[in-house]
C-alpha positions in Angstrom: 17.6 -22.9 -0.1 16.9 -19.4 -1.6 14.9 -18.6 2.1 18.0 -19.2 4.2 19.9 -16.8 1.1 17.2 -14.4 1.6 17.8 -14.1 5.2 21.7 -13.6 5.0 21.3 -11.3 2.7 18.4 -9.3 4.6 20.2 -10.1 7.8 23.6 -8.8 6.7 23.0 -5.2 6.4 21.4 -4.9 3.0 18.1 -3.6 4.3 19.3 -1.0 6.1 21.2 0.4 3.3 18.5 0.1 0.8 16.0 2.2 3.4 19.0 4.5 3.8 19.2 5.2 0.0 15.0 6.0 -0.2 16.2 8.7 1.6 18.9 10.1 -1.5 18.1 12.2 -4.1 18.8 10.4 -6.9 15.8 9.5 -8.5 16.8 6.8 -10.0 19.0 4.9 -6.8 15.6 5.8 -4.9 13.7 3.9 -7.4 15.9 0.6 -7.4 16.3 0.7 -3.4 12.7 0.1 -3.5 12.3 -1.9 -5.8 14.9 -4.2 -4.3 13.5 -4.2 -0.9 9.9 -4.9 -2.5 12.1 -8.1 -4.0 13.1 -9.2 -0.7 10.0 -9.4 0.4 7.8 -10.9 -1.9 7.9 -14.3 -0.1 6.2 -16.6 2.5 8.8 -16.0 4.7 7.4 -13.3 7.0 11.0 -12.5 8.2 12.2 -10.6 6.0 9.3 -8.6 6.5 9.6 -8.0 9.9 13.4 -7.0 9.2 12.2 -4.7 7.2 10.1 -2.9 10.0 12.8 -3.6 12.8 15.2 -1.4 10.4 12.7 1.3 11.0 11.3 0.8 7.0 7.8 2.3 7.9 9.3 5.4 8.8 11.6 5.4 5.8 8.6 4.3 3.6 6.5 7.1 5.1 9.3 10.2 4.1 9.1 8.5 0.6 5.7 9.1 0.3 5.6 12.5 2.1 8.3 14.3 0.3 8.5 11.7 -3.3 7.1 13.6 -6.5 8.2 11.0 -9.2 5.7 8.2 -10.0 8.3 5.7 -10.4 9.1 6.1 -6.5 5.9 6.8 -5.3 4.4 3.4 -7.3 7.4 1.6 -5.5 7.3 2.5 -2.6 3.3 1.7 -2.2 4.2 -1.4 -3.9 5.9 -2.0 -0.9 4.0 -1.3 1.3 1.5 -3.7 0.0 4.2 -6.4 0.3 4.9 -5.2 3.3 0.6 -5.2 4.5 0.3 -8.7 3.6 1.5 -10.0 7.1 -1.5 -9.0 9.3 0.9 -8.0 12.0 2.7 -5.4 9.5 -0.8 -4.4 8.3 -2.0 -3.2 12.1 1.2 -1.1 12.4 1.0 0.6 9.3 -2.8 1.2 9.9 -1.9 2.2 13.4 1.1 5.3 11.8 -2.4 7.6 11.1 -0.6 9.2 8.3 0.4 6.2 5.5 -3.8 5.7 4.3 -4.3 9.0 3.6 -1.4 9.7 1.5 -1.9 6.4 0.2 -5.2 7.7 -0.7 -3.7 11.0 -2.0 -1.5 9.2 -4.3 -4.4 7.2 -5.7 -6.2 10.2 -5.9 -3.5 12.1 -8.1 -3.1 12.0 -12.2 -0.2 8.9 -11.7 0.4 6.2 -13.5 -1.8 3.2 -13.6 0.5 1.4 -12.1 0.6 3.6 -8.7 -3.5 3.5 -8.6 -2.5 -0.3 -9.1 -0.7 -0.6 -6.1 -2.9 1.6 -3.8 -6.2 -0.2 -4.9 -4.3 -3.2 -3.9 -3.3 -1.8 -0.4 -6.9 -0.3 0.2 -8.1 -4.1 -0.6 -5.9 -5.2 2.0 -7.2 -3.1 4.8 -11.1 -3.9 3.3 -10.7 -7.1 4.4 -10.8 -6.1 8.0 -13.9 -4.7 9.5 -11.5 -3.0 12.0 -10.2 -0.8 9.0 -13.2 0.4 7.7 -13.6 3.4 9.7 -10.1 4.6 8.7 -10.4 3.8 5.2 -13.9 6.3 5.6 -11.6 8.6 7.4 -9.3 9.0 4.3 -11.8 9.4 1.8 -10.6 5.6 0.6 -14.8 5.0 0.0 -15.0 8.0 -2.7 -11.4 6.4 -3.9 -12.6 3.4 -4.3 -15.8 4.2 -6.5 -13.3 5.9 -8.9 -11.6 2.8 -9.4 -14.1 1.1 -10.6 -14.5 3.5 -13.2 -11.3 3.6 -14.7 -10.2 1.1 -17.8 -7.5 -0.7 -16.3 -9.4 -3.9 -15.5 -7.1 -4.3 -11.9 -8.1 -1.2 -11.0 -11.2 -2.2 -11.2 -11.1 -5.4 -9.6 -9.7 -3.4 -6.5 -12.3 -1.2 -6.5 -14.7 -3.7 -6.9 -13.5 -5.9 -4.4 -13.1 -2.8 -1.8 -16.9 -1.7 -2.4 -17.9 -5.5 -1.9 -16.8 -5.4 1.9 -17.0 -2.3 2.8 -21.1 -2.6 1.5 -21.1 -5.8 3.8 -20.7 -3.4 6.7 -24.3 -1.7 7.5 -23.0 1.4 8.7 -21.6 2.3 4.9 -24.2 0.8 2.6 -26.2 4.3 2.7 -22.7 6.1 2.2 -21.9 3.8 -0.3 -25.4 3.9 -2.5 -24.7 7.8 -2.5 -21.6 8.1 -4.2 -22.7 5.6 -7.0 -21.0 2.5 -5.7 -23.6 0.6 -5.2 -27.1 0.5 -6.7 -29.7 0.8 -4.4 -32.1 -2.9 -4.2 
């Protein structure tokens, strides 16, 4: 079916020469190189995932991110990641390259498009939902992040945020923190 045509494809060279163009500098090719390895991997199938990462993607993804000014890229290329994060095992080595959450959080941070804050609310909900993560996301500033987002109009955005605050003010150690900066109302 269209898994074992996924897996040919992905298995055949086409992911290593979509993370080679991230890498070029036309915009535009950098954009669609994303966005087609963000398409091969919006499935069940973990594989293609892990393909992904074998081909050294988190590096690639990481230079994106790093050196990328247009939003289009820089929304893609988180949007990815996200993909990428849904497969705990992906998620820990991604958490574990120190750099991706704050840049991640950087990105958020930055006057881009909705759909870039859309993508890095989702990837900070990701990491809320394990404890583990929690420190790190404090590390990057993701808590003051994630009070924004629940400030802005785009109802997503703000079920991100939401969610985020939710278990991150589940965890004792950030309810204080938390109350502070206006994301949560004090009982």
């Amino acid at each position: 079916g269209s898994s074992q045509n996924r897996l040919q494809v992905v298995g055949g060279g086409f992911v290593r020469s979509l993370l080679e163009a991230t890498s070029y500098p036309d915009l535009k090719l950098r954009h669609f190189a994303l966005l087609a390895l963000n398409g091969s991997v919006l499935s069940t199938e973990s594989k293609t995932k892990h393909h992904v990462v074998q081909e050294n993607g988190l590096s690639s993804l990481l230079s994106v991110l790093k050196s990328c000014k247009d939003d289009e890229s820089i929304h893609a290329c988180i949007y990815l990641l996200g993909s990428l994060a849904e497969d705990t095992d992906i998620l820990k080595a991604i958490v574990d390259m120190d750099s991706f959450l704050p840049l991640v959080v950087q990105k958020l941070d930055a006057a881009g498009s909705i759909e870039t804050k859309r993508s890095a609310a989702y990837f900070l909900a990701l990491l809320s939902e394990n404890q583990e993560y929690h420190r790190k996301l404090q590390e990057a500033n993701a808590l003051e992040s994630a009070v924004a987002l629940i400030s802005l109009v785009d109802e997503e955005s703000q079920y991100y945020g939401a969610f985020v605050l939710a278990l991150l003010a589940k965890n004792k150690s950030f309810q204080v923190p938390l109350t502070k900066m206006g994301g949560v109302r004090p009982l």
